[in-house]
Backbone bond lengths (Angstrom), bond angles and torsions (degrees), N, CA, C in turn:
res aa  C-N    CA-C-N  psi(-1)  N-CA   C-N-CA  omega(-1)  CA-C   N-CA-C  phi
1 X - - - 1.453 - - 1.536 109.72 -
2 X 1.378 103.20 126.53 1.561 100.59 -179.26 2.028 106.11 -102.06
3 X 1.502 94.45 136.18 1.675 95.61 -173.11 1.534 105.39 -87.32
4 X 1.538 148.46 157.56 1.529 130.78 136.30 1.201 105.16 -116.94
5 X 1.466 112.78 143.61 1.221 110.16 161.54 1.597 110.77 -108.08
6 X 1.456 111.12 14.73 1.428 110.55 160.42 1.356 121.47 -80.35
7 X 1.384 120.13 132.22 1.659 134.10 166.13 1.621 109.17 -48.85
8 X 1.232 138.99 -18.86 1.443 112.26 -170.31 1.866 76.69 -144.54
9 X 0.993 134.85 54.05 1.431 139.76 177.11 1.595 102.53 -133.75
10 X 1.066 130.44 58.39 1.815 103.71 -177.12 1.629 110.42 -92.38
11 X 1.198 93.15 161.96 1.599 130.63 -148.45 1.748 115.14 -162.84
12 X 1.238 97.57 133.40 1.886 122.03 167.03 2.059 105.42 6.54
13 X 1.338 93.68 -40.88 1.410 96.83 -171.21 1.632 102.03 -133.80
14 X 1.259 145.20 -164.14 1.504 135.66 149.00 1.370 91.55 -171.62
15 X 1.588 121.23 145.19 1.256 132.68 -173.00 1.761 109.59 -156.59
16 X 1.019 124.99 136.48 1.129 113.56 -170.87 1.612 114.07 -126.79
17 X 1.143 122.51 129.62 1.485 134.35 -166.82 1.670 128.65 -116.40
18 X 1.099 108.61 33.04 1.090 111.72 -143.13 1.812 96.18 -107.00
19 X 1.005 81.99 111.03 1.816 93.81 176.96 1.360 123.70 77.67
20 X 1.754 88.90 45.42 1.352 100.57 167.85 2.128 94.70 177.12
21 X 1.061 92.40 160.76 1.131 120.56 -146.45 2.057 100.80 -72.87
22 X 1.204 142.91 102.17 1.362 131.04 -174.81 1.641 113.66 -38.52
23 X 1.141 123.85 145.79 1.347 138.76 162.39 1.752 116.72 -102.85
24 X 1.748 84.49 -160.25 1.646 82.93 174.80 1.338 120.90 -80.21
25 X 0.922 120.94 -38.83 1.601 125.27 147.41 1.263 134.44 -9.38
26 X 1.499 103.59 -41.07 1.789 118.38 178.77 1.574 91.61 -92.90
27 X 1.507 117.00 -42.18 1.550 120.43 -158.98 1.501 86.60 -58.28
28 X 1.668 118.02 -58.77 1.410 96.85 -161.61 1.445 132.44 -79.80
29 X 1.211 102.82 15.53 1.811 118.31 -161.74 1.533 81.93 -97.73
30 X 1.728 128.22 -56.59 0.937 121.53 -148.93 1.927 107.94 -77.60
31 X 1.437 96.33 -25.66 1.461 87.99 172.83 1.725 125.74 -98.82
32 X 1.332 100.33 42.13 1.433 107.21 164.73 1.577 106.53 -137.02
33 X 1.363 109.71 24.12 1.285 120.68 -175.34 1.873 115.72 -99.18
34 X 1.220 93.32 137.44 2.209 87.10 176.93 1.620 100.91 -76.44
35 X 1.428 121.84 -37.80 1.464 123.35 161.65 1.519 107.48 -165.31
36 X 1.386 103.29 177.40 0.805 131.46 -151.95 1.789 117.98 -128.26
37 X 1.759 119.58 120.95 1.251 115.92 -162.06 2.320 99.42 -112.03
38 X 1.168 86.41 99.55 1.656 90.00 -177.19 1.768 118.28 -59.35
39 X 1.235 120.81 -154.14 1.800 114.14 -178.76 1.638 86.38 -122.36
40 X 1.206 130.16 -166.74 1.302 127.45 177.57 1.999 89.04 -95.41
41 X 1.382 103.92 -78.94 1.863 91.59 158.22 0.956 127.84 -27.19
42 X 1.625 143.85 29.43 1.552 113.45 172.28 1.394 110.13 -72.54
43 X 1.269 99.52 -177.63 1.859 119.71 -166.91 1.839 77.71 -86.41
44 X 1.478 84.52 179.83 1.939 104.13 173.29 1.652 92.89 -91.08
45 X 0.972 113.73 -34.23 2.024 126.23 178.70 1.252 96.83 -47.16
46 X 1.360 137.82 -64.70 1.310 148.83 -136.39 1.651 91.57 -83.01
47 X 1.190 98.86 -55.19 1.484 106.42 -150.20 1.621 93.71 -78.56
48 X 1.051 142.18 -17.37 1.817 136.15 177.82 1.354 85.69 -96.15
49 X 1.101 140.05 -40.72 1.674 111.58 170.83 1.115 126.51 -43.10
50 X 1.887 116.36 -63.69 1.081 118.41 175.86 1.572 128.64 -71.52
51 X 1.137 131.59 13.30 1.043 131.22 -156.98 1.946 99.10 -148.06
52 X 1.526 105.69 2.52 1.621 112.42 157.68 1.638 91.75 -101.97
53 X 1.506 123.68 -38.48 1.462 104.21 -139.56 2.057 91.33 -102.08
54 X 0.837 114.52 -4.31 1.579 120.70 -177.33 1.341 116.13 -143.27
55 X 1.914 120.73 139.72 1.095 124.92 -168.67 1.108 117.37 -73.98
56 X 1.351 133.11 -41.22 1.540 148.69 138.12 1.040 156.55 -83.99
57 X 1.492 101.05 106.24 1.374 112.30 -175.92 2.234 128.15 -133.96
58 X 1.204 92.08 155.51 1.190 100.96 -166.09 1.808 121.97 -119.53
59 X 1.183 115.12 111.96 1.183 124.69 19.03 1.789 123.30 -128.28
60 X 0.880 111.53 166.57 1.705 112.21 -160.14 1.391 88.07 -57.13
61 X 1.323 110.00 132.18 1.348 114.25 143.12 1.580 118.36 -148.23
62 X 1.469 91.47 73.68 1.617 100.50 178.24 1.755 92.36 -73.39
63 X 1.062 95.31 -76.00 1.863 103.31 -175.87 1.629 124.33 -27.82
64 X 1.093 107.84 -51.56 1.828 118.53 150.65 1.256 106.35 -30.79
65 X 1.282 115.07 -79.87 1.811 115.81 -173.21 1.503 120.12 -53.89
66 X 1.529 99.10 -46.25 1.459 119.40 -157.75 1.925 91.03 -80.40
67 X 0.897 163.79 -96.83 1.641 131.34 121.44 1.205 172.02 27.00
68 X 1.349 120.81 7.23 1.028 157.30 -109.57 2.149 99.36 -95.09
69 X 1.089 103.29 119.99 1.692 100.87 169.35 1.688 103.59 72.87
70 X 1.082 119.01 -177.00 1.733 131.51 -177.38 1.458 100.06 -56.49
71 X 1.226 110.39 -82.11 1.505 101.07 177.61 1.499 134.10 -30.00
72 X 1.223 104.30 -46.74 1.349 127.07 160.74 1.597 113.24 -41.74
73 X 0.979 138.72 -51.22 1.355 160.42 171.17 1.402 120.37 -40.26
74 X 1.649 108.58 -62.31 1.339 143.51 -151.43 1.841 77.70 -79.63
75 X 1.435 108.78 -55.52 1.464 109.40 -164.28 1.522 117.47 -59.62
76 X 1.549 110.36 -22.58 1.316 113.58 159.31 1.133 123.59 -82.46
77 X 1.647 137.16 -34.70 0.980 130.15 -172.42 1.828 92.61 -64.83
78 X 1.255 121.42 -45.67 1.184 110.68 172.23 1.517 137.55 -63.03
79 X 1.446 112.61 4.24 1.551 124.52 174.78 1.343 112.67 -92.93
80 X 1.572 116.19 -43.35 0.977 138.73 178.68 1.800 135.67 -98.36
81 X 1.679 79.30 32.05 1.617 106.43 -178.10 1.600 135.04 16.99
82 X 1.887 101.18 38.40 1.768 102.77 175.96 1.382 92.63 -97.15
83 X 1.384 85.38 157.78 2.027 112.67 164.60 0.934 102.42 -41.42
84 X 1.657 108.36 120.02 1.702 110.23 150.45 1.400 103.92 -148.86
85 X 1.687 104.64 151.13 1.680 89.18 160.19 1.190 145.88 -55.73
86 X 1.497 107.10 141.11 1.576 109.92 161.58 1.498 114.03 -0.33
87 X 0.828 128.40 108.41 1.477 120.02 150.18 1.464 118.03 -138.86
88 X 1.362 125.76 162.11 1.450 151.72 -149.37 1.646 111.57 -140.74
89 X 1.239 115.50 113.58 1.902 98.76 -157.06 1.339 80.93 -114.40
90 X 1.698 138.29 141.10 0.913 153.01 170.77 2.019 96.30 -109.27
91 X 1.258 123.74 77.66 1.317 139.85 160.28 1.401 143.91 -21.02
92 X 1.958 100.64 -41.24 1.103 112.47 162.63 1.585 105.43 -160.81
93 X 1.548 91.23 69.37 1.431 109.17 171.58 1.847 124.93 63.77
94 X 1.130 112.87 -134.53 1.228 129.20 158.89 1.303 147.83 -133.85
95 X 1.552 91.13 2.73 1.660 106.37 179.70 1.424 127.20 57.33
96 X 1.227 104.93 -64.92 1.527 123.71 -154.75 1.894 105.46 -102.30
97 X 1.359 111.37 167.65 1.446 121.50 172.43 1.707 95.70 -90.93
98 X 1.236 90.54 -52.37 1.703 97.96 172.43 1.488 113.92 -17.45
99 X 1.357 108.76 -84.12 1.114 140.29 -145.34 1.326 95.34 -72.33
100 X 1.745 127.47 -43.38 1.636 119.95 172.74 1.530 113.43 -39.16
101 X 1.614 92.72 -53.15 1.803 112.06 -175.11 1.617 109.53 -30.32
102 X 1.790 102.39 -58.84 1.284 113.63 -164.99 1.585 115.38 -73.33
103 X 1.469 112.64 -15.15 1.247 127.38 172.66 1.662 117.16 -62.02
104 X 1.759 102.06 -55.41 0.942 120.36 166.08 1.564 129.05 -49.49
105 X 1.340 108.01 -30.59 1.611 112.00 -174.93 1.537 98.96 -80.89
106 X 1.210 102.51 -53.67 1.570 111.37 174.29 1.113 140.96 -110.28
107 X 1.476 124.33 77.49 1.568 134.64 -154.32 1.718 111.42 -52.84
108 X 1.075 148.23 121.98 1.323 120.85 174.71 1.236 123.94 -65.48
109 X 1.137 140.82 8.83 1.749 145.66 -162.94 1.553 87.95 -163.28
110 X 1.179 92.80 139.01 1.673 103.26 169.45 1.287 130.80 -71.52
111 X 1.286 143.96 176.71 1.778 128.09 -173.68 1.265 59.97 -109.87
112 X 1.616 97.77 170.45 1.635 107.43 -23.60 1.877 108.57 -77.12
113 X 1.753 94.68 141.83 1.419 98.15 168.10 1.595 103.53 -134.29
114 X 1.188 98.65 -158.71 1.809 110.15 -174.12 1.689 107.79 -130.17
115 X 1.024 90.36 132.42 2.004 106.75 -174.39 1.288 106.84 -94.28
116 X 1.496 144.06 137.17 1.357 125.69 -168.06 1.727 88.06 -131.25
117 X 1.269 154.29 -160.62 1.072 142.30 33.11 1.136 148.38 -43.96
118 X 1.273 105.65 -179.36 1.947 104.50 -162.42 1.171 126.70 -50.76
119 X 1.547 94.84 -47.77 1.167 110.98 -163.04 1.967 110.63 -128.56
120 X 1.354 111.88 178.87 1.751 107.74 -169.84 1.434 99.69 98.62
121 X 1.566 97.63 151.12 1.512 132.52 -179.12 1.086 95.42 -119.64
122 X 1.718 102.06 165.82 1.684 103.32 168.19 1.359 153.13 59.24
123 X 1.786 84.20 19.61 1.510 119.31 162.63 1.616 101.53 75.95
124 X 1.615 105.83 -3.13 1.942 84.92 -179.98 1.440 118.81 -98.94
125 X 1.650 118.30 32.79 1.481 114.98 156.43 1.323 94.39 -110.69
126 X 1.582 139.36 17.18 1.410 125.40 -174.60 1.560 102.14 -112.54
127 X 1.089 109.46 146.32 1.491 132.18 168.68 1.407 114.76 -125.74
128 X 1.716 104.20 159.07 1.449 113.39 -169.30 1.550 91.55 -127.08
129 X 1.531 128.55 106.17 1.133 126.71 -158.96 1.780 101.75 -99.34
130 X 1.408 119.18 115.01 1.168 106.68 -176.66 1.759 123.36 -120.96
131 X 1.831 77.26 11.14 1.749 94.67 -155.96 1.404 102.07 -134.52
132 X 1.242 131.94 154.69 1.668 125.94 147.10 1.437 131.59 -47.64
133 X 1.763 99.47 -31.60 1.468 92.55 -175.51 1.691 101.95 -84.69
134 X 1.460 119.73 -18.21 1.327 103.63 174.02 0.935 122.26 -64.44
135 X 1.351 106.31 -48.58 1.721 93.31 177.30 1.478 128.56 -71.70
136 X 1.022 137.12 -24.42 1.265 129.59 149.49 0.996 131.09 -39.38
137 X 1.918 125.14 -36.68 1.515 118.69 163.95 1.593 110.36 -72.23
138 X 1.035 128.33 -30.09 1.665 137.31 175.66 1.943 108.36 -65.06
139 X 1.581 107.28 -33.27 1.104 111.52 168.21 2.057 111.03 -69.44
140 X 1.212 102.28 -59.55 1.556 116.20 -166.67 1.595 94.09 -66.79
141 X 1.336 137.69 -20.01 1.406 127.77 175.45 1.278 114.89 -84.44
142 X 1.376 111.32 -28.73 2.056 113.76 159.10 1.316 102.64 -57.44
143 X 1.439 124.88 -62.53 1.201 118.14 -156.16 1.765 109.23 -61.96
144 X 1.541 99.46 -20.70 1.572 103.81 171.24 1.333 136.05 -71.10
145 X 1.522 84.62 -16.43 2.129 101.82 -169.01 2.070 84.86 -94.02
146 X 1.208 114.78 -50.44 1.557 118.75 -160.40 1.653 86.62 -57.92
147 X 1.238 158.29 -19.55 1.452 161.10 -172.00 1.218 102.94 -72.85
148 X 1.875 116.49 -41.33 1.400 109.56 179.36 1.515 110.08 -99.02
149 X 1.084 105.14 8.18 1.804 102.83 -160.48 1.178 139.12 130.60
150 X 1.403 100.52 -42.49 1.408 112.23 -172.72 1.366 101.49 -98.62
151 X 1.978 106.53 124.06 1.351 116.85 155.31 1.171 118.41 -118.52
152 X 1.739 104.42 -176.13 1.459 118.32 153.82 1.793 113.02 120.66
153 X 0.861 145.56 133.82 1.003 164.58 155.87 1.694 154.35 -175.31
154 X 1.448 111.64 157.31 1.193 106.61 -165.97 1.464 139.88 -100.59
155 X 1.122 158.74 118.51 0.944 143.08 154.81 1.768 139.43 -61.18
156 X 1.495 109.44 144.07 1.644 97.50 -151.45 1.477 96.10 -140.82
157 X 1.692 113.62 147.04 1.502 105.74 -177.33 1.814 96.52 -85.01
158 X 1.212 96.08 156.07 2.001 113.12 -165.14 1.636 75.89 -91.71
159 X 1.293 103.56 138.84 1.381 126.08 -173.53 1.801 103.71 -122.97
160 X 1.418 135.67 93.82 1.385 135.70 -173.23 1.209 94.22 -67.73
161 X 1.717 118.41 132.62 1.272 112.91 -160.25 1.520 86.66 -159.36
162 X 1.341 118.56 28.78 1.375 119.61 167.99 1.484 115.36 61.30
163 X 1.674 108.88 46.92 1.508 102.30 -168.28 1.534 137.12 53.93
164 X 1.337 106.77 -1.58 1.524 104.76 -170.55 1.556 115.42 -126.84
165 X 0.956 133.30 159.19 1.748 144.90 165.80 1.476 119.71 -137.15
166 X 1.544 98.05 150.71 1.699 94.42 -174.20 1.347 97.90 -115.21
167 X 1.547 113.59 144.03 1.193 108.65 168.84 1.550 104.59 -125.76
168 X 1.216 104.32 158.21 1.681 131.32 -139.70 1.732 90.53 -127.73
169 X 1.069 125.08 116.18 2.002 142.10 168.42 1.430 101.80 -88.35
170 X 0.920 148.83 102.88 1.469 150.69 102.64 1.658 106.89 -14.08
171 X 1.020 126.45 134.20 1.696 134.97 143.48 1.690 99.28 -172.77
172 X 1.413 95.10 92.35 1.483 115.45 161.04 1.536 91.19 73.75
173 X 1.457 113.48 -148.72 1.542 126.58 177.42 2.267 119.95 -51.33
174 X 1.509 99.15 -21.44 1.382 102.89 172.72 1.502 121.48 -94.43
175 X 1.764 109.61 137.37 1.357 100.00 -167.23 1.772 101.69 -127.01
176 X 1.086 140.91 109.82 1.492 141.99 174.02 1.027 136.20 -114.95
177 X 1.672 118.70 104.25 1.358 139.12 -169.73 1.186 107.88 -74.91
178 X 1.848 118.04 154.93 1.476 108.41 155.56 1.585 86.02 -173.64
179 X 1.254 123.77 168.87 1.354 129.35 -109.94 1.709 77.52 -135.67
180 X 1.489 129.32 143.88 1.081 131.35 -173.42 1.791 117.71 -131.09
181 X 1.125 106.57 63.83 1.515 100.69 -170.84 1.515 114.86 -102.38
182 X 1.447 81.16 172.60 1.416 106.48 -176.87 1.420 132.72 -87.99
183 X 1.177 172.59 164.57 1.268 143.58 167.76 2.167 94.22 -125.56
184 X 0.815 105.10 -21.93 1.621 104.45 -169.75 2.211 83.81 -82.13
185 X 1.130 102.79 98.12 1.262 99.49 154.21 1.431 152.59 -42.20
186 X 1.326 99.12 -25.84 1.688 120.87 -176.17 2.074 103.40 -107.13
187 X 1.515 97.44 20.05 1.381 104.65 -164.73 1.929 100.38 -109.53
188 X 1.033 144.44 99.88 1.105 164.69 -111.19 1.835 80.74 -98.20
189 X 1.620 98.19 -85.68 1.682 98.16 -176.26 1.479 128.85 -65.34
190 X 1.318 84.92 147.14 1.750 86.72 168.55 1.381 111.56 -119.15
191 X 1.503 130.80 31.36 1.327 108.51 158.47 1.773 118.59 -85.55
192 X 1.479 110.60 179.91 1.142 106.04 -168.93 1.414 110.10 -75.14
193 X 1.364 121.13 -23.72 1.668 119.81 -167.98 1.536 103.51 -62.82
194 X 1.540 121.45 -22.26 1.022 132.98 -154.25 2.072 110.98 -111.82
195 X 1.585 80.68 10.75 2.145 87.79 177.98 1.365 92.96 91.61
196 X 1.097 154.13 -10.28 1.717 135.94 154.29 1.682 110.79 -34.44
197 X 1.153 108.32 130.06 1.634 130.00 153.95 1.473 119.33 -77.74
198 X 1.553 108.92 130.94 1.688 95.04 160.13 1.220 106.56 -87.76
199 X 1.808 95.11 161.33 1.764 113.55 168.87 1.653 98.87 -146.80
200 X 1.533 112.73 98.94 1.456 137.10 160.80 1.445 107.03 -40.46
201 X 1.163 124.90 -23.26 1.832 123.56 -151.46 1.440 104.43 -114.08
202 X 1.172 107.58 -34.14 1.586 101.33 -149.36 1.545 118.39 -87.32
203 X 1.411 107.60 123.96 1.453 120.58 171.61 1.838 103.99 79.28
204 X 1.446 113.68 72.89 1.218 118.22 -161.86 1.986 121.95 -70.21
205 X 1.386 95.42 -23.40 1.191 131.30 -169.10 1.319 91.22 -79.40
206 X 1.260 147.68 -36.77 1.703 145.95 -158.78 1.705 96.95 -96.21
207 X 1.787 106.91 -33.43 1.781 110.42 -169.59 1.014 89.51 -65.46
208 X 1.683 141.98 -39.82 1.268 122.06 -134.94 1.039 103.40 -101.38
209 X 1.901 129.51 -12.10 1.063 118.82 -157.50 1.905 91.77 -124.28
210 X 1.531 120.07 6.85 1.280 136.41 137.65 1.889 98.97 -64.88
211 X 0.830 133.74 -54.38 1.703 109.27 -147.27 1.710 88.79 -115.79
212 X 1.304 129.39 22.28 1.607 136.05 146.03 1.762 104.32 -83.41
213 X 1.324 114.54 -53.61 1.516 110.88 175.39 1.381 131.97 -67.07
214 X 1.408 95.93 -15.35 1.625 111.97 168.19 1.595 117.13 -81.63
215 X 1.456 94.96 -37.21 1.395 101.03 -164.68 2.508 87.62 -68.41
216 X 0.827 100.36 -52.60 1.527 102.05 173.97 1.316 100.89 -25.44
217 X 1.585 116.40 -90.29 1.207 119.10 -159.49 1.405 128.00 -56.32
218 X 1.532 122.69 -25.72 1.321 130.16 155.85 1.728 121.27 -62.82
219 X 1.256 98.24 -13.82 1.907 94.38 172.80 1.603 94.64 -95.83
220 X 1.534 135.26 -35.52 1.160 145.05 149.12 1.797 107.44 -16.30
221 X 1.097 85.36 -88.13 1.900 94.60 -176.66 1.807 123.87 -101.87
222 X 1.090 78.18 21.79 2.049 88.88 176.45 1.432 121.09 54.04
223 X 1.186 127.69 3.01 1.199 149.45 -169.83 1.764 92.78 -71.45
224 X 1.756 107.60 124.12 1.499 119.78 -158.53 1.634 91.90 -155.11
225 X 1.528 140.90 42.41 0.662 111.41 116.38 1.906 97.85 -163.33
226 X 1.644 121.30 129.86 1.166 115.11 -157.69 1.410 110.31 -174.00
227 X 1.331 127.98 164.82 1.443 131.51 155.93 1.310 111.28 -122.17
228 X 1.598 101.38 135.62 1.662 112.33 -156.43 1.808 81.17 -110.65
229 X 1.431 117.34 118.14 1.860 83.63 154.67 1.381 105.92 -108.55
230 X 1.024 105.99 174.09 1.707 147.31 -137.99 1.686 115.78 -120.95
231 X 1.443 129.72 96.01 1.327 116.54 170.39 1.608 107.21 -92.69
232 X 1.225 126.00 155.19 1.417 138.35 149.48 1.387 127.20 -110.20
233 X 1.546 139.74 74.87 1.404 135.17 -173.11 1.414 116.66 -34.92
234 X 1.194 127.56 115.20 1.403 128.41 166.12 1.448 125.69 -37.26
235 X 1.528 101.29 -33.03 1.151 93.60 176.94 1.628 131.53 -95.21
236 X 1.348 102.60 -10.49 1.619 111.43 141.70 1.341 139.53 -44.15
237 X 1.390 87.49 -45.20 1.673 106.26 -176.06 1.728 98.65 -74.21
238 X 1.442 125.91 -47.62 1.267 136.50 154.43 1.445 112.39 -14.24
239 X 1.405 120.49 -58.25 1.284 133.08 -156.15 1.499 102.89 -114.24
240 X 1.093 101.80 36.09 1.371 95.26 177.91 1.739 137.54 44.01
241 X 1.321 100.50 51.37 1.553 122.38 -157.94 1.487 105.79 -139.21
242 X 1.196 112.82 101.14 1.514 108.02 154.74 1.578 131.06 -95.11
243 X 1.214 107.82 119.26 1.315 96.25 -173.52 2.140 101.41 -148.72
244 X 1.276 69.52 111.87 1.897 76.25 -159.93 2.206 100.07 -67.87
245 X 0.890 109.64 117.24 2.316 132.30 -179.63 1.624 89.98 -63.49
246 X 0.994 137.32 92.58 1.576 137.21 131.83 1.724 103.73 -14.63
247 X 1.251 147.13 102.30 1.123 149.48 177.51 2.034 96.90 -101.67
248 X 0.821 122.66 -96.78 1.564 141.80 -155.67 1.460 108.94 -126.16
249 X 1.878 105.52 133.82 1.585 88.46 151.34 1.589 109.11 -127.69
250 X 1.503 101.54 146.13 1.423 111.44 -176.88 1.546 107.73 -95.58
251 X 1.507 117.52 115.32 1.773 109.61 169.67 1.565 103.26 -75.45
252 X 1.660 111.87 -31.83 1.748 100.41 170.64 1.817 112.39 -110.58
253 X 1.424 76.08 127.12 1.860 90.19 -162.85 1.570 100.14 -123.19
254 X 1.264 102.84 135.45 1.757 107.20 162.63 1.265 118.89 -40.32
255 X 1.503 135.80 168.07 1.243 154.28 -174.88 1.529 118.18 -113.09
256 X 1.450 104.75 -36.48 1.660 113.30 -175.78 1.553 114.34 -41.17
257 X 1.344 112.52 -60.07 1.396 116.38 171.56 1.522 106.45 -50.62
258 X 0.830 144.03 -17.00 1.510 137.59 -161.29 1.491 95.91 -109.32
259 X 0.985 122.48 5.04 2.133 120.27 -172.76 1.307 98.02 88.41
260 X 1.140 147.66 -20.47 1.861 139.78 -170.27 1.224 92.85 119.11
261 X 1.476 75.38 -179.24 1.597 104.41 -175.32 1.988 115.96 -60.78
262 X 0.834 76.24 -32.93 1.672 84.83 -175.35 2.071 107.40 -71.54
263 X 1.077 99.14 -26.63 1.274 114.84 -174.51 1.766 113.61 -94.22
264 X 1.183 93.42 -31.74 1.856 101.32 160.16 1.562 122.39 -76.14
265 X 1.043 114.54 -45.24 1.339 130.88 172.14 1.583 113.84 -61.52
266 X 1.520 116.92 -42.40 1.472 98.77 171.95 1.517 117.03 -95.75
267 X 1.435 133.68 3.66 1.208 152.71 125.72 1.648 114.79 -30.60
268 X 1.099 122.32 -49.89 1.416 151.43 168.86 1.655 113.83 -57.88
269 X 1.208 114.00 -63.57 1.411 140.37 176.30 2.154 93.50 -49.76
270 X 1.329 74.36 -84.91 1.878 88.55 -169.48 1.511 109.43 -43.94
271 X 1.452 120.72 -20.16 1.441 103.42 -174.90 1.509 109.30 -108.14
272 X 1.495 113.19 -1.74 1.263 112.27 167.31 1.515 118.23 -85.47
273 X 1.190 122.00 -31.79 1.428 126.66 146.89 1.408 119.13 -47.96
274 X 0.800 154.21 -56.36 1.737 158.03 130.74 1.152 94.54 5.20
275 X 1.582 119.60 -70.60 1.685 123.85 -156.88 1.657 90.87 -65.82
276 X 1.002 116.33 -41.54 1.624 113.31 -140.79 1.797 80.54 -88.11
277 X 1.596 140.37 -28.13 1.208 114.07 164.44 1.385 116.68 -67.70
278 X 1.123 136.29 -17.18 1.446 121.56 178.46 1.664 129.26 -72.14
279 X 1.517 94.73 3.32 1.265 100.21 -172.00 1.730 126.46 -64.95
């Protein structure tokens, strides 16, 4: 018997949990189950249920949990020894006024770099620090979030990458790149929330050897369903160097690149059937 607890996934059984916490109800559905089909949102609740009480389940997200947020990330890209930038993880903020000061006198990475917090999509916890006074407001706005609770952030070396990033789809055995640029030059991001264009075509030789290094690190950490994006330094590429920068991975990723929603979803469909024949 196959369980989903996805809304547009049906399956043998279907149950839906969504904004609220599983019971026994889920406990006992899930342990009479051959596997189990999760939401891309599940809770951390949901997902250690199903994944103590059943051998299969979809989709892995040990690494998500086990990893958790940007930092979280960085610490894998660093376990699992791919290229990434420089980065500097500030863990639990900065505490102090002090300590901004001393930040400020002495940047650890040179400008221009990139300011992250922990947490946020859609490029609006990221900054492109090119100044003192930026970073000082990027500093004094941690120290504003750590007041309520929320810390942590990173600093990252700015990688010139010709305005553009690739991002890389995971869903199960299928992997689909496409190229995220910018056209305003003096425009820092290239995701789409932020005026990025896709380009499916361009520079075919960089996709393939973006979604060969991906394909690694997902047999690495089992991670089956996701968007990885992708830096390439210009000046690699300059020198005749490919070497595709592990930047971020997103478990919630846009659709546009993928054709829409309708086009993700049966992408989605077909490869969970795949999984669920290999059983």
């Amino acid at each position: 018997m196959i369980l989903s607890f996805h809304p547009l996934v049906i399956a043998d059984q279907n149950i839906l949990c969504a904004g609220r916490k599983p019971g026994q109800a889920e406990l006992s559905a899930i342990q009479e189950a051959q596997a189990v089909i999760l939401p891309q949102a599940c809770r951390k609740s949901l997902y250690r249920m199903a994944k103590k009480n059943c051998a299969h389940v979809f989709p892995d997200y040990d690494a998500r949990f086990a990893y958790p947020e940007k930092i979280g990330q960085f610490r894998l890209f660093q376990k699992t020894a791919v290229p990434h930038p420089r980065t500097i993880p500030f863990e639990h903020g900065i505490q102090t006024k002090e300590t901004c000061q001393a930040l400020l006198k002495n940047p650890p990475l040179k400008m221009p770099f990139v300011f992250k917090f922990n947490w946020g999509g859609g490029g609006d916890t990221v900054f492109f620090i090119q100044t003192r006074d930026k970073f000082q407001s990027c500093l004094e706005k941690a120290l504003s979030y750590e007041k309520s609770g929320q810390s942590g952030f990173l600093l990252q070396e700015f990688i010139p990458a010709k305005e553009r990033s690739l991002r890389v789809v995971v869903v199960h055995q299928s992997y689909i790149a496409y190229w995220r640029i910018q056209d305003d030059t003096n425009d820092f991001y290239t995701n789409l929330a932020k005026g990025a264009k896709i380009d499916m075509g361009a520079d075919p030789i960089l996709k393939d050897a973006a979604i060969a290094a991906t394909q690694r690190f997902c047999e690495k950490t089992r991670i089956n369903l996701a968007g990885l994006d992708i830096l390439f330094s210009q000046k690699d590429i300059d020198a005749g160097t490919i070497k595709p920068l592990f930047l971020e991975i997103n478990y919630f990723f846009g659709r546009k690149g993928l054709g829409g929603s309708k086009s993700y979803y049966r992408l989605l469909q077909n490869e969970i059937d795949a999984w669920c024949a290999q059983l």
